[in-house]
C-alpha positions in Angstrom: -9.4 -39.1 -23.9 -8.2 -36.4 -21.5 -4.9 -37.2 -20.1 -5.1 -33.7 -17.6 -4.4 -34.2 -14.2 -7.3 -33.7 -11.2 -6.1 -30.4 -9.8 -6.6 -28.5 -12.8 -10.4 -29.3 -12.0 -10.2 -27.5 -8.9 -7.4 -24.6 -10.2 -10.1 -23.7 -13.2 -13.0 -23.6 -10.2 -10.4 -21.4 -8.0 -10.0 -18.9 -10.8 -14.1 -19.0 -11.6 -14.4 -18.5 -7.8 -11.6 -15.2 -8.2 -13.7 -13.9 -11.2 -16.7 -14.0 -9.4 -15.6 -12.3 -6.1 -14.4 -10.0 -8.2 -17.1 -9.3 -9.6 -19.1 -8.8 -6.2 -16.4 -7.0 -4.8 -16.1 -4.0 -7.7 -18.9 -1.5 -5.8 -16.9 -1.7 -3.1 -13.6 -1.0 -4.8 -11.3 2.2 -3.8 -7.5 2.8 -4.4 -6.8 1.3 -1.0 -7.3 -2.0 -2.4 -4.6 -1.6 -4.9 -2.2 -1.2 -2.1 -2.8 -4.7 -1.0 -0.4 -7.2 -3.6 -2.9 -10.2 -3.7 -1.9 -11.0 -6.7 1.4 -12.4 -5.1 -0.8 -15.0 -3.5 -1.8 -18.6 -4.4 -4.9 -18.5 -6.1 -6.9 -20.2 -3.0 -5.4 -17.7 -0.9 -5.7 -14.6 -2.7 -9.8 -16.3 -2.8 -9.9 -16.4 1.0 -8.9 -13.2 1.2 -11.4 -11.8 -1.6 -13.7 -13.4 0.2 -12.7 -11.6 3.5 -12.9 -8.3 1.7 -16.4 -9.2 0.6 -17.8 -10.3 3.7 -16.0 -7.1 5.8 -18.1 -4.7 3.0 -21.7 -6.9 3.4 -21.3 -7.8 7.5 -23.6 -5.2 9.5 -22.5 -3.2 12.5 -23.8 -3.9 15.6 -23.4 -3.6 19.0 -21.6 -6.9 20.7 -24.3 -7.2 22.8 -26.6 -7.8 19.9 -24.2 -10.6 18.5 -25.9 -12.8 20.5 -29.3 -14.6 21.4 -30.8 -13.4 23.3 -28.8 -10.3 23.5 -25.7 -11.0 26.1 -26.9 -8.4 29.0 -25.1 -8.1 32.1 -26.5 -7.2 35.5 -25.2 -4.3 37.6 -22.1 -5.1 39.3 -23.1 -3.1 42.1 -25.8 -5.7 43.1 -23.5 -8.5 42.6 -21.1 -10.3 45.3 -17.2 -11.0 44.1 -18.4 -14.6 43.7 -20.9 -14.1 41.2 -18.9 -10.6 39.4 -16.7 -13.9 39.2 -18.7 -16.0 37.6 -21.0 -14.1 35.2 -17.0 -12.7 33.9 -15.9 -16.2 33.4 -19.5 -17.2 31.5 -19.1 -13.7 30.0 -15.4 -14.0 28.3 -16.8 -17.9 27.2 -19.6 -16.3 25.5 -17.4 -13.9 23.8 -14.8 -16.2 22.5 -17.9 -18.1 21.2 -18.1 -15.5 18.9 -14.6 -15.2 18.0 -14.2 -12.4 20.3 -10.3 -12.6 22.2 -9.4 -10.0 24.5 -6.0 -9.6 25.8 -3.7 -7.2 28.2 -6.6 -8.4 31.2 -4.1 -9.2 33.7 -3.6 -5.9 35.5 -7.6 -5.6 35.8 -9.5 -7.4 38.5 -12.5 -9.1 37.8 -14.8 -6.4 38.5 -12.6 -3.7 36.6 -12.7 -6.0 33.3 -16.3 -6.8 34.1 -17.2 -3.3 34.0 -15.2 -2.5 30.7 -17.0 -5.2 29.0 -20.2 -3.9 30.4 -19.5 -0.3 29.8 -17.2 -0.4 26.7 -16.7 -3.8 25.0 -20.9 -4.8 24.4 -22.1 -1.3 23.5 -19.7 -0.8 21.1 -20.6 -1.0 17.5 -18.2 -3.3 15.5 -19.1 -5.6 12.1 -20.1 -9.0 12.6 -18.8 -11.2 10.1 -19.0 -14.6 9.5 -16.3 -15.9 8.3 -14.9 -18.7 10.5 -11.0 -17.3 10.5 -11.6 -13.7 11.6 -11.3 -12.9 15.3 -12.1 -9.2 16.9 -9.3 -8.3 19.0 -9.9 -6.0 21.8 -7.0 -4.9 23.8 -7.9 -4.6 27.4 -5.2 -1.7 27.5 -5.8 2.4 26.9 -4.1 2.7 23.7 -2.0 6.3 25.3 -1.5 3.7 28.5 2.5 3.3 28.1 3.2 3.3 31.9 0.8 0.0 32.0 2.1 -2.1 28.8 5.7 -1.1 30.3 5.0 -2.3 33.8 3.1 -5.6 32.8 3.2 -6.8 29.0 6.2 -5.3 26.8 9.1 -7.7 26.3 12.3 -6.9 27.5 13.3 -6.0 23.6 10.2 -4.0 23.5 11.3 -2.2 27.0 14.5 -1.3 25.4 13.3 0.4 22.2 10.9 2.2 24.3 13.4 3.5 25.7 15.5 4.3 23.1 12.6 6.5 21.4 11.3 8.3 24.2 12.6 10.4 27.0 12.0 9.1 31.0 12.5 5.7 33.2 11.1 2.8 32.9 8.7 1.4 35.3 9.9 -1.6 37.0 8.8 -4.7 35.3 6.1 -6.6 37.3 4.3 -9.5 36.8 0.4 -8.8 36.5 -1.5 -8.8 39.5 -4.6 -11.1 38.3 -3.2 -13.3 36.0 -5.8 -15.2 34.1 -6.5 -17.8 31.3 -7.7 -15.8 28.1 -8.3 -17.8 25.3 -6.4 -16.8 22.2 -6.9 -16.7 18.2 -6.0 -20.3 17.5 -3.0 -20.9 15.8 -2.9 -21.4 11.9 -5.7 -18.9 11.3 
């Protein structure tokens, strides 16, 4: 008679589950990875994020236009009205959150500025598709060497201050952004 309780079943699965991604993951296998402590995770954890590692090596890179289907094609904002820049943007940023695609720092572009980065910069650009159901691709609206911007609109006060402290010149008045919007977000928990 085995007098063993349930959740070993599943704890002796989780380890088979570790050996085997593993396993798959050992071509892929550099010294980064021993820089990363999973072994200080649960076991169905430290599986998630095997898992994560293997699906990053195996996704293929794509343009974001191509994540779609058909592929997601804009038309040329030059032969549109505000109205419908308007609405293919709002059908647009739907269709990338679809895929698990969550922009942020929009608010100091207008619709026709962030409709023409996502036409220019965000669906050409070649990024890996994967499909796991908790990874997001963040893309930050924002020029990464853009201080006076993130300053002006999005840093905290806290973040104002060590700004401040690390780097010589004035701050730029903080100001709320001029086309506030709703952007959807990575849900919580993930």
């Amino acid at each position: 008679m085995n007098h063993l309780p349930f959740p070993l079943e599943d704890e002796v699965d989780q380890l088979l589950l570790n050996a085997q991604l593993r396993d798959e993951l050992e071509p892929y296998l550099d010294e980064a990875v021993d820089l990363v402590a999973v072994r200080h995770l649960p076991l169905a954890q430290e599986n998630d994020f095997l898992q994560s590692m293997l699906d990053w090596e195996r996704a293929p890179a794509l343009p974001i236009s191509r994540w779609f289907e058909p592929e997601l094609l804009l038309p040329r904002m030059d032969e549109l009205s505000d109205a419908q820049v308007k609405r293919y943007l709002n059908e647009t940023l739907q269709k990338l959150y679809g895929q698990r695609i969550v922009l942020a720092f929009t608010d100091h572009l207008s619709d026709r500025q962030l409709y023409c980065l996502i036409s220019r910069d965000i669906l050409p650009s070649y990024e890996k598709k994967i499909e796991h159901p908790k990874n997001y691709l963040h893309w930050h609206c924002l020029d990464e060497n853009d201080s006076e911007t993130w300053l002006r609109y999005y840093a905290t006060d806290a973040e104002r201050d060590e700004w401040l402290e690390e780097n010589e010149g004035e701050l730029p008045p903080h100001c709320d952004p001029p086309y506030p919007r709703f952007m959807h977000r990575r849900p919580s928990g993930f």
